[in-house]
Backbone bond lengths (Angstrom), bond angles and torsions (degrees), N, CA, C in turn:
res aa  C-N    CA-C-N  psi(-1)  N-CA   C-N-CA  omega(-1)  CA-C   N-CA-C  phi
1 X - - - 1.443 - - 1.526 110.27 -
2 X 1.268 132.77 67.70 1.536 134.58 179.15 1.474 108.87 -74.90
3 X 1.295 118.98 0.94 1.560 78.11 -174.38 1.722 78.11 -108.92
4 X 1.508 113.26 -31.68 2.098 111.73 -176.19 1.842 92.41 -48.93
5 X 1.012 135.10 -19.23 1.667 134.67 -155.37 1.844 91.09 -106.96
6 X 1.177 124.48 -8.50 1.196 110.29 171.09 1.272 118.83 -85.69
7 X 1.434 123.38 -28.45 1.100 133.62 -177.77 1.349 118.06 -73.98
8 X 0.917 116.28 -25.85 1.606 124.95 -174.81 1.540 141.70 65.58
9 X 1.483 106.96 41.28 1.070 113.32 -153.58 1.439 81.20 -90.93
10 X 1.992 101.97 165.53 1.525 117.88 170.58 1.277 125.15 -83.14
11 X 1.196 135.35 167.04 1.550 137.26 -165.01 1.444 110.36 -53.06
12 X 1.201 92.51 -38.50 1.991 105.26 -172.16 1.381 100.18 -65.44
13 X 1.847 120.69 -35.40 1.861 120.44 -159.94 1.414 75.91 -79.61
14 X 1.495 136.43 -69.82 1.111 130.38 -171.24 1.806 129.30 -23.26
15 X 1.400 93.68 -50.46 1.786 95.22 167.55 1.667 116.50 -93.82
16 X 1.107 107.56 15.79 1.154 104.58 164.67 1.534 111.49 -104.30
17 X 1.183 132.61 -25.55 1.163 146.02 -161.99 1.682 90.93 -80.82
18 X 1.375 116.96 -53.51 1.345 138.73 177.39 1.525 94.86 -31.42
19 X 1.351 126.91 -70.89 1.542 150.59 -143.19 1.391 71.20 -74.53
20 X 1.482 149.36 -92.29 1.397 153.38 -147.41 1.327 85.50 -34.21
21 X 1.487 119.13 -59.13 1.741 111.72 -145.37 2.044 110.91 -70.88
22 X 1.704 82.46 -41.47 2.135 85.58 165.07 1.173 98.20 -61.03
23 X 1.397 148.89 -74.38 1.406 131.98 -147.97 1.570 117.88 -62.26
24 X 1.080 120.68 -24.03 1.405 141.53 175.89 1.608 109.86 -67.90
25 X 1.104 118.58 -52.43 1.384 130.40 162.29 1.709 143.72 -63.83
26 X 1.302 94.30 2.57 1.178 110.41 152.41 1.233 156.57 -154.09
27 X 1.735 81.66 40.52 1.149 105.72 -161.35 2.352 101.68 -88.22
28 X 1.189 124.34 139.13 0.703 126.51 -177.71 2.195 134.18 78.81
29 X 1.319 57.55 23.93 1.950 77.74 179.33 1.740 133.04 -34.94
30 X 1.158 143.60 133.62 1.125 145.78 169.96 1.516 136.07 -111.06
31 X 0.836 99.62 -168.20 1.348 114.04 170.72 1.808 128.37 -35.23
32 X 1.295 94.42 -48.49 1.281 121.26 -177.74 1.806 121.46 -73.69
33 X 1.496 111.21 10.20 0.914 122.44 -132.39 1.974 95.81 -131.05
34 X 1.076 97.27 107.10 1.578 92.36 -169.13 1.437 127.55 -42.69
35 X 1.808 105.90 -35.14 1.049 108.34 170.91 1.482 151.94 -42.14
36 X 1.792 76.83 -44.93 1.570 97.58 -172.41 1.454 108.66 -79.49
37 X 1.377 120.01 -19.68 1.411 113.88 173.84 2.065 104.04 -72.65
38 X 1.531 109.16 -29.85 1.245 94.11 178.52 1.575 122.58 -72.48
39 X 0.993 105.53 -27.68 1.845 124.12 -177.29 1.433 74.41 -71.53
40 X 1.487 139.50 -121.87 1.426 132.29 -167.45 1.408 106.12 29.09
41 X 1.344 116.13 -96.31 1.345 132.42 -152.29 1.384 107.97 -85.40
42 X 0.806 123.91 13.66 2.081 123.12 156.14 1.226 107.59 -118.50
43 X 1.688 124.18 -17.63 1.467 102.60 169.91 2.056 106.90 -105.89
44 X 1.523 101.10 8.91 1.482 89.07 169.31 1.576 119.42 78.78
45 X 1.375 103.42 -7.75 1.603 111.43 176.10 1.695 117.01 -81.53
46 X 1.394 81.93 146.37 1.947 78.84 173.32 1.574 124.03 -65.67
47 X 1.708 106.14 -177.51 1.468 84.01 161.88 1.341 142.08 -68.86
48 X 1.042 116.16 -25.79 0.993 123.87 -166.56 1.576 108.20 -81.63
49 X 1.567 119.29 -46.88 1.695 117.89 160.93 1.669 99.26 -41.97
50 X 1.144 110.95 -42.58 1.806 98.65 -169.26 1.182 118.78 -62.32
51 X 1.101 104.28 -44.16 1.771 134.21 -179.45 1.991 95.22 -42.92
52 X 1.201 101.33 -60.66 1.296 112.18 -153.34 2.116 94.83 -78.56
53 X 1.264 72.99 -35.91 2.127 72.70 -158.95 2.084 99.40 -64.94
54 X 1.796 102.96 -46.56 0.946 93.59 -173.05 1.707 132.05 -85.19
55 X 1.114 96.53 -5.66 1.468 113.87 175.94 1.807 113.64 -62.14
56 X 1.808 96.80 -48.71 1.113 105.84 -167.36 1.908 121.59 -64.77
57 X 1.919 74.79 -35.82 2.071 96.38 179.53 1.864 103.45 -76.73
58 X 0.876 136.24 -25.96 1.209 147.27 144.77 1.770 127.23 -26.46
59 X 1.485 102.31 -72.29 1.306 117.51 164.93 1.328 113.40 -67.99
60 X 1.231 119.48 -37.89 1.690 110.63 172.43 1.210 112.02 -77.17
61 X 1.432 131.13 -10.93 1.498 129.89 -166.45 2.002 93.67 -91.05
62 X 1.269 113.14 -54.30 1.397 122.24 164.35 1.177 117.14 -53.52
63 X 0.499 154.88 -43.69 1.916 154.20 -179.34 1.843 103.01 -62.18
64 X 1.539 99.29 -62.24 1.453 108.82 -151.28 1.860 83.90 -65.13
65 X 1.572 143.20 -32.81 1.197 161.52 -177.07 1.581 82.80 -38.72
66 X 1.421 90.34 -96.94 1.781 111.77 -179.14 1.450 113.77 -14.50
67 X 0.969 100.34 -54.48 1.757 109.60 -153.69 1.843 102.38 -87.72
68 X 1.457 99.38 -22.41 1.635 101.40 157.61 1.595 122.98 -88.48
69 X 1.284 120.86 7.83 1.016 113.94 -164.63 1.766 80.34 -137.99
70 X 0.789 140.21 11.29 1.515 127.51 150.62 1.365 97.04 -115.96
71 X 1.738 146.22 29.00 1.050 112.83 140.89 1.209 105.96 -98.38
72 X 1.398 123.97 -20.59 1.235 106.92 165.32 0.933 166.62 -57.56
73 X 1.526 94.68 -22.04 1.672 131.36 164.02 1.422 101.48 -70.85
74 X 1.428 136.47 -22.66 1.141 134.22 166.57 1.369 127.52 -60.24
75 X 1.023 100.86 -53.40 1.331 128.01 -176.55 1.374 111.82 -68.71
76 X 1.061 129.16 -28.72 1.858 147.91 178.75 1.418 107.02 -89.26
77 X 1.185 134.06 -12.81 1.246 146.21 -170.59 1.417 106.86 -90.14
């Protein structure tokens, strides 16, 4: 990581920065997405309930990630 090592952040900004990058990444999930075929078939919903249920718990699971992991980076700063 040379250019994250230029900046110089501390171990803690480092895993916090980390937490931004998971929450960011999964935010808005599909089809394509192993999960959602597993959620599907243990809760018995169609696609389209899946579509809708898991997309939404997804994007809220990513966001709320992000937004905890840049206060933390705040806060460590």
């Amino acid at each position: 990581m040379p250019v994250i090592e230029q900046l110089n952040y501390s171990g803690a900004q480092m895993a916090a920065l980390s937490i931004c990058i998971a929450g960011g990444s999964i935010v808005v999930s599909h089809v394509n997405d192993a999960g959602f075929w597993l959620f599907g078939k243990f809760t018995g919903a169609t696609e389209a309930e899946t579509l809708k249920t898991w997309t939404m718990m997804e994007t809220i699971l990513g966001t709320v990630g992000a937004i905890v992991g840049m206060i933390a980076f705040q806060l460590l700063s």
